[in-house]
Each structure stands twice: as structure tokens, then as C-alpha cells.
ZAMARGU-4260 file (C-alpha; in steps of 0.2 Angstrom, whole numbers, plus 5000, padded with zeros to 4 digits):
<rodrens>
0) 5475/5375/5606 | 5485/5392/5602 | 5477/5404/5592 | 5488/5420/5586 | 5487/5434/5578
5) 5499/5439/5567 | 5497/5459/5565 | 5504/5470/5550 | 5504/5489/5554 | 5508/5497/5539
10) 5495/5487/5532 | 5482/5486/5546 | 5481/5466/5541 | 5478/5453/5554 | 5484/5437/5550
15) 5480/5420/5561 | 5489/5404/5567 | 5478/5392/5572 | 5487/5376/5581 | 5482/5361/5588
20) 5487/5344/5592 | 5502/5346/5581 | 5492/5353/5566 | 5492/5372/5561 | 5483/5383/5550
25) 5485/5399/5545 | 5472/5411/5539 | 5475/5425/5527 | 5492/5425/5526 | 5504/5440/5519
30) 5515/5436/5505 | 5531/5432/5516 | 5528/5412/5520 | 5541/5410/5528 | 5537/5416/5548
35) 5521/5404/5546 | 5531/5389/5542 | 5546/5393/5558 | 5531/5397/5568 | 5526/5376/5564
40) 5544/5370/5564 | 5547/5379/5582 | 5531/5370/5588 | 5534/5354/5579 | 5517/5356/5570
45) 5511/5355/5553 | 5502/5368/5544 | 5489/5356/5538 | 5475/5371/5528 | 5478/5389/5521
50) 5460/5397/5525 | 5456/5412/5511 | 5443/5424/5520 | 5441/5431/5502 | 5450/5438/5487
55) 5459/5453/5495 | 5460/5468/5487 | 5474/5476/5499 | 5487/5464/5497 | 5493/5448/5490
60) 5492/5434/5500 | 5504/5423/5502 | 5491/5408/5500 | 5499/5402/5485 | 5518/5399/5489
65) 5512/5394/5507 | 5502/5380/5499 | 5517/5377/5485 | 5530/5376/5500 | 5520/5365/5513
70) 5506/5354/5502 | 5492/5363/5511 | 5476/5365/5500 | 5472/5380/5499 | 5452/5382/5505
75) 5440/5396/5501 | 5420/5398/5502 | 5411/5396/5489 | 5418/5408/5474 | 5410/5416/5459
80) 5424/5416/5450 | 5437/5400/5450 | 5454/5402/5456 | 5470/5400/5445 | 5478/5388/5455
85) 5472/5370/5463 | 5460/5376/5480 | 5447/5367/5489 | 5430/5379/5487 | 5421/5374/5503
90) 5404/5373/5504 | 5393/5381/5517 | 5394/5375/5534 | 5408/5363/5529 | 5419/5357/5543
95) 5441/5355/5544 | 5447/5345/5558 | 5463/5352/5565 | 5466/5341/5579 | 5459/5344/5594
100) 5447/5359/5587 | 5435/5361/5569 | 5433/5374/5559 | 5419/5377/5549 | 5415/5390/5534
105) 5401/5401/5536 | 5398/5408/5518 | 5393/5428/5523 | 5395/5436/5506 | 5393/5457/5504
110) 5409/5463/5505 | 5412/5452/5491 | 5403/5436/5485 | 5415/5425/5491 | 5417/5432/5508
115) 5417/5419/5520 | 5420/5416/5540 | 5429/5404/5548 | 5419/5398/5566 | 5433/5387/5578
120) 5425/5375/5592 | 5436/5370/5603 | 5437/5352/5610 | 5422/5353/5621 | 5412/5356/5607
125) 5411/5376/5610 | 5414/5392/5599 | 5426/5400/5604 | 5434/5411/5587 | 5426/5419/5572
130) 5438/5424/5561 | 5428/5438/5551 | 5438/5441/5537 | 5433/5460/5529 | 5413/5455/5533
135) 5413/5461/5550 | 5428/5473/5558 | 5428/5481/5575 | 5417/5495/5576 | 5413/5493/5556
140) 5409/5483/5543 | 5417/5479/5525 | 5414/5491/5513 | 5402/5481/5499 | 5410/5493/5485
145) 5424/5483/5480 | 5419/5469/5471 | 5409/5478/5457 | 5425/5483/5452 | 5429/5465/5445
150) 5411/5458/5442 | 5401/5471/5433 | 5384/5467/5436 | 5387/5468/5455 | 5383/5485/5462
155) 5385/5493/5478 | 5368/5493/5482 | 5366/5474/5478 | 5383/5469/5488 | 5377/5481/5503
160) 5361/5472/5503 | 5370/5452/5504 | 5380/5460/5519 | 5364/5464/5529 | 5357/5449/5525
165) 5374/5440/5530 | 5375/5451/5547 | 5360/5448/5554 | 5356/5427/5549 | 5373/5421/5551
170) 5385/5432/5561 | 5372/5439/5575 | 5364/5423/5579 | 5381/5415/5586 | 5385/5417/5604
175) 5388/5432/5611 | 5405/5426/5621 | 5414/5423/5604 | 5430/5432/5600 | 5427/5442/5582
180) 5444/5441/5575 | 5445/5452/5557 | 5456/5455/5544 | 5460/5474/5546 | 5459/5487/5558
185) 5459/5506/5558 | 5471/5513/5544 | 5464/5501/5531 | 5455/5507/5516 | 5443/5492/5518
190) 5432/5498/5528 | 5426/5517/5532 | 5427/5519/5552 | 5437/5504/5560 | 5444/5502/5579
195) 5458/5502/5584 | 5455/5486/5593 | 5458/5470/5584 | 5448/5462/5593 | 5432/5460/5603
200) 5419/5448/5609 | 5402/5448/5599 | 5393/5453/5608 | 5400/5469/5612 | 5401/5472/5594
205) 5381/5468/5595 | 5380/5484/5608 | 5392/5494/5601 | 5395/5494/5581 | 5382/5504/5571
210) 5379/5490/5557 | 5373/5478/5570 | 5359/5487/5577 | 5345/5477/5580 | 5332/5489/5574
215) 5341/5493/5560 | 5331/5490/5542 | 5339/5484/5526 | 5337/5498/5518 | 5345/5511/5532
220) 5357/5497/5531 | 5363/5500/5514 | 5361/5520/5515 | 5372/5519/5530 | 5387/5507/5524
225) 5388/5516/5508 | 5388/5534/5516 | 5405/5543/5519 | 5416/5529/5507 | 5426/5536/5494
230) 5434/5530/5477 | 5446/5513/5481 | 5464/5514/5477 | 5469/5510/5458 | 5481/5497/5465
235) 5466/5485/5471 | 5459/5478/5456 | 5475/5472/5452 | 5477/5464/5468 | 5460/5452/5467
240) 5466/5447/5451 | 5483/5441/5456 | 5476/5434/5471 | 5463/5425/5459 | 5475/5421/5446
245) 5492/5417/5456 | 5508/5427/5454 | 5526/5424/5454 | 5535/5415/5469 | 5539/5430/5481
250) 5556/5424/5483 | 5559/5427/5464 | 5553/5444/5468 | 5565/5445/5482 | 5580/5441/5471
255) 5574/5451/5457 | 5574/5468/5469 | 5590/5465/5478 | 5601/5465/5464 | 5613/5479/5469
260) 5619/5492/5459 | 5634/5505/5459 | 5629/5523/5455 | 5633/5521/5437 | 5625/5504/5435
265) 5609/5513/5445 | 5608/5528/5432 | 5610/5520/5417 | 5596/5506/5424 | 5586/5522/5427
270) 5588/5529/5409 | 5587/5512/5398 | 5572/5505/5408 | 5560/5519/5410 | 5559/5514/5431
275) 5551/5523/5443 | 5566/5528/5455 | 5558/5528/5474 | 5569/5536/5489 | 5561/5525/5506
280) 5570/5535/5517 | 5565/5549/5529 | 5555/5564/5523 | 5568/5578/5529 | 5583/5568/5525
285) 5574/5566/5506 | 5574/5585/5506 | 5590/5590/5510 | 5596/5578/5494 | 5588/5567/5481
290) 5590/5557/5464 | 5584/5569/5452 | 5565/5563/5446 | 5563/5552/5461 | 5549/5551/5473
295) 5546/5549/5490 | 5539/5535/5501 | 5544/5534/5517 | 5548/5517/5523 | 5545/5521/5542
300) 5525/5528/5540 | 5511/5519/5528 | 5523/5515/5514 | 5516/5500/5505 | 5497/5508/5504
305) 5502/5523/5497 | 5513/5513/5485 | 5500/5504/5479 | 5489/5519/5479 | 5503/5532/5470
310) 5510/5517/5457 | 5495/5509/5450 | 5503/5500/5436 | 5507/5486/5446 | 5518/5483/5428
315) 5530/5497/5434 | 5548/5494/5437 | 5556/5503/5451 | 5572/5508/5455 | 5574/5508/5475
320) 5586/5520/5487 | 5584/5517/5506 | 5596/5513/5520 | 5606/5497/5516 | 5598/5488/5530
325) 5579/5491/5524 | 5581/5488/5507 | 5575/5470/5510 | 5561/5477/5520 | 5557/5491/5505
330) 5556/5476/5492 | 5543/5463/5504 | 5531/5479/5507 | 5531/5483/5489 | 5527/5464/5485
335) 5514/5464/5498 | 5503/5475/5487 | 5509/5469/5469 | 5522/5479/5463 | 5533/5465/5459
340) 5543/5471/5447 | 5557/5482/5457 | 5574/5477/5447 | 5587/5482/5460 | 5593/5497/5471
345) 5608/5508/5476 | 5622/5501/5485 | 5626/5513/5497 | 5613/5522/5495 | 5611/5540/5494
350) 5627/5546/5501 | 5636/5534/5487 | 5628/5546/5473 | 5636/5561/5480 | 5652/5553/5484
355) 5650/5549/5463 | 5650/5569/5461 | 5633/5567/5454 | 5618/5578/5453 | 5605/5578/5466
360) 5590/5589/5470 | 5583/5597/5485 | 5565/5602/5492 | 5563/5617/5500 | 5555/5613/5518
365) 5550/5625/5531 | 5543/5626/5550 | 5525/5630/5553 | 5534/5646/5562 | 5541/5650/5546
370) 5525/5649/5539 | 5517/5661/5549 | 5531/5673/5546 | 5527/5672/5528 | 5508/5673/5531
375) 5511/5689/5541 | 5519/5697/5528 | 5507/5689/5515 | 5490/5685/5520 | 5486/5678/5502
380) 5498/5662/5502 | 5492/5648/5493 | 5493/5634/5506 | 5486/5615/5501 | 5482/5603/5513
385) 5483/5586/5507 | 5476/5576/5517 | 5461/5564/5516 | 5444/5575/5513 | 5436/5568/5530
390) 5454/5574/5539 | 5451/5591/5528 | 5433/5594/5534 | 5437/5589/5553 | 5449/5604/5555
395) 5460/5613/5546 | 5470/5631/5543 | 5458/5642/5536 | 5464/5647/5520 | 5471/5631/5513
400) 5464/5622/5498 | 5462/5602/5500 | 5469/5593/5486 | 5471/5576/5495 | 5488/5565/5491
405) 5475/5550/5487 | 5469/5558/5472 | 5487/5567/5467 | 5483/5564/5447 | 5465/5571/5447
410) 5469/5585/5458 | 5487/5593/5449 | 5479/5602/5436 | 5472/5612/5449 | 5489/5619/5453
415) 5497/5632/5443 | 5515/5629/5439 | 5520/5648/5442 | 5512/5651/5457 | 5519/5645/5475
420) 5511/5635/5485 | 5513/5627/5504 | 5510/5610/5508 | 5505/5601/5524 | 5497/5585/5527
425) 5496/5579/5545 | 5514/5575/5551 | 5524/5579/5536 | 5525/5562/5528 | 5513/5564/5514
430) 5518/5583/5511 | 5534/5576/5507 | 5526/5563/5495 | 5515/5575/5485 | 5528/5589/5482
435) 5541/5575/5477 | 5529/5567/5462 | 5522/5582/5457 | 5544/5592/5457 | 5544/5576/5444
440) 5529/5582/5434 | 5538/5600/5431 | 5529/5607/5448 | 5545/5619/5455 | 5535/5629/5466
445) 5529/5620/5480 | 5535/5620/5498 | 5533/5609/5509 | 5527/5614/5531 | 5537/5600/5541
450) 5527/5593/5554 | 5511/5596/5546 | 5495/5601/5554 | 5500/5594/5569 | 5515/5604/5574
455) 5505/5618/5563 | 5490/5618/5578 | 5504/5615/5592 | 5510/5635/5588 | 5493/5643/5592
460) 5496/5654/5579 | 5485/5650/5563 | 5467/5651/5563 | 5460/5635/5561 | 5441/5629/5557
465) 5431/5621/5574 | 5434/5604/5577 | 5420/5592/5568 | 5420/5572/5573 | 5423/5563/5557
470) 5410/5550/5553 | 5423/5543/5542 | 5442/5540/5538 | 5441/5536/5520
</rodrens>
């Protein structure tokens, strides 16, 4: 029996192949199918069921083109709403052979109503796995505020309260030796306060995550799970409903975002089609010279989130520039989270812009040194820090003003256009972001502190609020 995890970073995603006896399956899997089906061919096994945790609302599972390309059904729990393609709805406690070992579905709705587990026994009859989808995490549980976004007369409250019910009669009951294996670990916006582990028995997670104390009431259940979370990225509700509904094959997506073009072809795509141009490289290289009106994602932090979370309109064309040798990379992590719809890049990247004498932009980015130069000479800067409010209200500079990145469209009219402003987030990655997409709004006067608060505390020389533990990372 083998039994690997298959985990995404950027993401915070574990996916899972399951094999024995020359039959695989693979549970949850991202929207490249391809690595499943070599990881079956190396092994001479075939994938025989593509398991579905639940309707995700971080990515887009590659479930469907792994069940198009293999002929493996596609099996969920029992679902509210039916899926747009052929599936096998399990019921409760129905049981897959896969050789040597059976897996059974444990429906455990809360996070959503569909949610359901996935309990292997090996050959000797024993549980050995429980794949928990986003019911239970390490250290957390999933947040039950997701799902009311698709079917209305679901609330939190209601959701929160099938999760309790969920936890304590179907998960808690199984043995305490079991291996919890989730979906998503810390850095997801699925849950509020996830490990870093991706990974642990049960029964640790019984001693040691807060939603699993036994004396814990339903009703401190709810008050506790719903405490510390925050509105969901825009990008989600789009993502159950291509999961639900299928999508176009990802290798159609692939060819569609390759297309190469020159500097001329590049500009004239940008002005026909309206596209969103996105720059993927680093943030310091992005400041010294940009496409006019682009935007910046770095490819090398948590790209695809904050895509999704910055480009809602999973409609939106985009118009890529990133090192030739990413570009591939650039297009699969926009796929991952729906945005589907990227029609090309620049050849040569950004250096063949400027060897075509055009225009190019730059961003004014300074040290935290610099900073404190300034702030000696003017102890009224305006400094934002945009990073996430629990980040904000753990520790921060003094003076600044949080306007977090996450909520970039709510917060700019906050900013006045004639006033300058200093930008910090926690390493310089999302600084970068924010002053880019607001310079295309019209916003001139921001500047952005390289290195962010980290590198900002590393100088001992800015007054900073006392450290206080978060109790969430939403």
C-alpha cells in the first residue's frame, strides 16, 4: 500500500495518492492531471476513483479532466446540489475496493453540506488514514462560512452547528492511532488558525486542537469557529461553481496562455482587448521598470491566492510578463484558481519591451533606514501597513494606518491621491502589489518600504506596538 501526499505551497493544498495492488486513486487533485497519471504509469497501476472531499472553494480540481483522461468516476458524498458532469454521489458509509485496502465515505457536512471524509483500512482490516478534506485541519477546523455563499438559506450558524455535530459523532469516535490527512494547512483562507503540520494522528488532534475538546458545548462550538474569521476572497464563489459545473480542459487553457507575443503584438493585445497586463516577476525588479498600467504578482510568494483574491472576475483576460522559463508556471497557478482566460505573454519579457524603445514605469522603493531618515525629519508621515488585520493587531509601527491588500477596493478611498504615503506589508511582497494596482487607479504618491515589517523591526529603530499572539491568521 502507498499512500502519498502530494503538497502545493502556494496553495497550502494537499493532494493524495492512494495505491494498491495495482489500482490507484487520487483524492482532491489540483488541475494539472498529468503527475497523477505518470505517478500510475511509473508504478504500472491504474487510477481506478477520483475521490472529491467537497466542492472547493480555493481551487479548481482537476477532478474532471482526471476522470475524462483515465475513465475513473468521479465519486463525492452525498451533495445538495448535483454536479454538471457524470459522478458517483456515494452514500454514507459506502465502501471502494482499491485492491488490497477499502475506502469508505463518511458524510461529515459543516464546512459544507457535501463535505465528506474518506476512512482507508488496510488489508488486515484496520484504519489506518482519514483523509479529512476541509472538515478537520491540524490544529483547526474548516470554516462553516463558505457555503452560504452558494445556497442561501444555509447560515454560518447552521453550517457551524452540522460541524459539531459532524466532529464529535463521526470523526472522534474513530481510533485514536489514525493519521488525519487534510486538505490545507497553514496559509489557506479555509480555515482561521491551521499548523503547519500536514499531518497528525487523531488522537493528538483529540489533546490538542480547540474544536475537539471534549467538554466543549455546541453552542461554545459555534461562538468559537465563527470567532476571528473574515470576509472570503471574491474569487471563491466562482470556484464551487466551476467545480460543480465543469470547466474547459486545462490543456486548452495551457495553449490559450502561451501564445507568445512580440512587443508590438503584446501592446496592441493590451489595447484591443481591455486585458489585465500582470508582471509575475520579482518585486524589486518590478520597480525599477514596468509595462505601464501593469500589476504586480510575484510568481516566487503566494501568487495564485492573491490572484484570485485581487482579479475576481474569473471572466478577465490577462496579459502575462514573467521570465521565459515561468511563464508555463505563471499560467497553471492562474488556472488553478479559475482565471482561465490569460491570452498570451511577452516573448522576452520585460527586457524585450525596452530593447523596443518603449515606455515603461517605475516605483519609488525605499529601505526601512531610509524610512526613518525621512521619519526624523517628519514625524507626521503617512505610513500603511497592509497587511492582514490579525498581522496589523499583532505588532506593528506605531503610526501606520492598516488598510490590508485583501480588501484593496474597499479600503483606496481612504487614500488621498495628493498626499504621500509609505507602504509596508511583511516582506515586501504585497507592498509591491498594492502600490502597483492602486499607481493603475491614478494613485502617484505611494512608496513602497522594501523588506517590510520584517526588515523594518530588524533596525531597532521605529517604535513598534507590544507583541500580542494572534488567535487568528484570517
Amino acid at each position: 500500500m502507498k499512500i502519498e501526499q502530494i503538497y502545493t505551497g502556494c496553495l497550502a493544498h494537499g493532494a493524495y495518492y492512494i495505491e494498491s495492488n495495482g489500482e490507484a486513486a487520487v483524492i482532491d487533485p489540483l488541475r494539472e492531471t498529468q503527475p497523477y497519471m505518470d505517478r500510475a504509469h511509473q508504478n504500472g497501476a491504474t487510477i481506478k476513483y477520483v475521490f472529491e472531499t467537497h466542492y472547493h472553494a480555493d481551487f479548481v480540481s482537476g477532478h474532471v479532466d482526471l476522470s475524462k483522461k483515465t475513465g475513473a468516476p468521479i465519486v463525492f458524498g452525498p451533495v445538495l446540489i448535483e454536479p454538471g458532469f457524470e459522478a458517483l454521489i456515494a452514500r454514507d458509509g459506502q465502501q471502494f475496493k482499491l485492491g488490497n485496502i477499502t475506502i469508505t465515505a463518511i458524510h461529515t457536512p459543516g464546512h459544507t453540506m457535501e463535505s465528506t471524509c474518506y476512512l482507508l483500512t488496510d488489508e488486515n482490516c484496520k484504519d489506518v488514514a482519514l483523509f479529512s478534506g476541509d472538515t478537520l485541519f491540524i490544529g483547526d477546523v474548516g470554516r462553516p462560512d463558505l457555503a452560504q455563499k452558494v445556497v442561501k438559506e444555509l447560515t454560518q450558524e447552521k453550517l457551524a452547528a452540522h460541524l459539531y455535530d459532524s466532529l464529535r459523532y463521526k470523526i472522534m469516535p474513530l481510533s485514536d492511532d489514525i493519521i488525519v490527512y487534510p486538505a490545507h494547512g497553514a496559509g489557506s483562507a479555509c480555515g482561521k488558525n491551521m499548523s503547519k503540520e500536514t499531518s497528525d494522528t487523531l488522537g493528538n488532534q483529540k489533546r490538542t486542537n480547540y474544536a475537539l475538546r471534549p467538554e466543549l458545548t455546541k453552542e461554545k462550538f459555534i461562538e468559537e469557529v465563527l470567532t476571528g474569521l473574515t470576509p472570503p476572497p471574491g474569487y471563491f464563489p466562482g470556484n464551487v461553481l466551476m467545480n460543480i459545473k465543469g470547466y474547459d480542459s486545462f490543456d486548452a487553457v495551457l495553449n490559450r496562455g502561451t501564445q507568445a507575443l512580440s512587443p508590438d503584438a503584446f501592446e496592441a493585445a493590451a489595447n484591443e482587448t481591455g486585458a489585465l497586463i500582470l508582471d509575475a516577476r520579482h518585486e524589486q525588479a518590478f520597480a525599477k521598470g514596468f509595462i505601464p498600467n501593469a500589476i504586480n504578482i510575484g510568481i516566487d510568494g503566494n501568487f495564485a491566492p492573491w490572484a484570485g483574491t485581487l482579479i475576481p472576475d474569473l471572466k478577465q483576460e490577462i496579459l502575462v510578463i514573467a521570465e521565459e522559463n515561468r511563464v508555463h508556471e505563471v499560467i497553471t497557478r492562474l488556472a488553478r484558481i479559475g482565471h482561465d482566460h490569460t491570452i498570451g505573454y511577452l516573448k522576452g519579457g520585460f527586457e524585450a519591451w525596452q530593447e523596443a524603445g518603449k515606455g515603461y514605469d517605475t516605483i519609488v522603493s525605499i529601505t526601512p533606514d531610509e524610512l526613518h531618515n525621512r521619519l526624523q525629519a517628519d514625524p507626521n508621515l503617512n505610513i500603511l501597513d497592509v497587511r492582514r488585520k490579525s498581522e496589523y493587531d499583532s505588532e506593528h509601527v506605531v503610526q501606520a494606518e492598516n488598510l490590508p491588500l485583501d480588501y484593496i477596493n474597499q479600503n483606496m478611498a481612504e487614500i488621498d491621491k495628493n498626499k504621500t504615503y509609505y507602504v509596508y506589508c511583511g516582506g515586501g511582497y504585497r507592498s509591491m502589489t498594492f502600490v502597483s494596482t492602486l499607481r493603475v487607479r491614478g494613485y502617484d504618491n505611494l512608496i513602497d518600504v522594501s523588506g517590510g515589517f520584517n526588515a523594518i523591526k530588524a533596525t531597532n529603530k521605529f517604535n513598534s506596538t507590544d507583541y500580542v499572539c494572534p488567535t487568528t491568521l484570517l
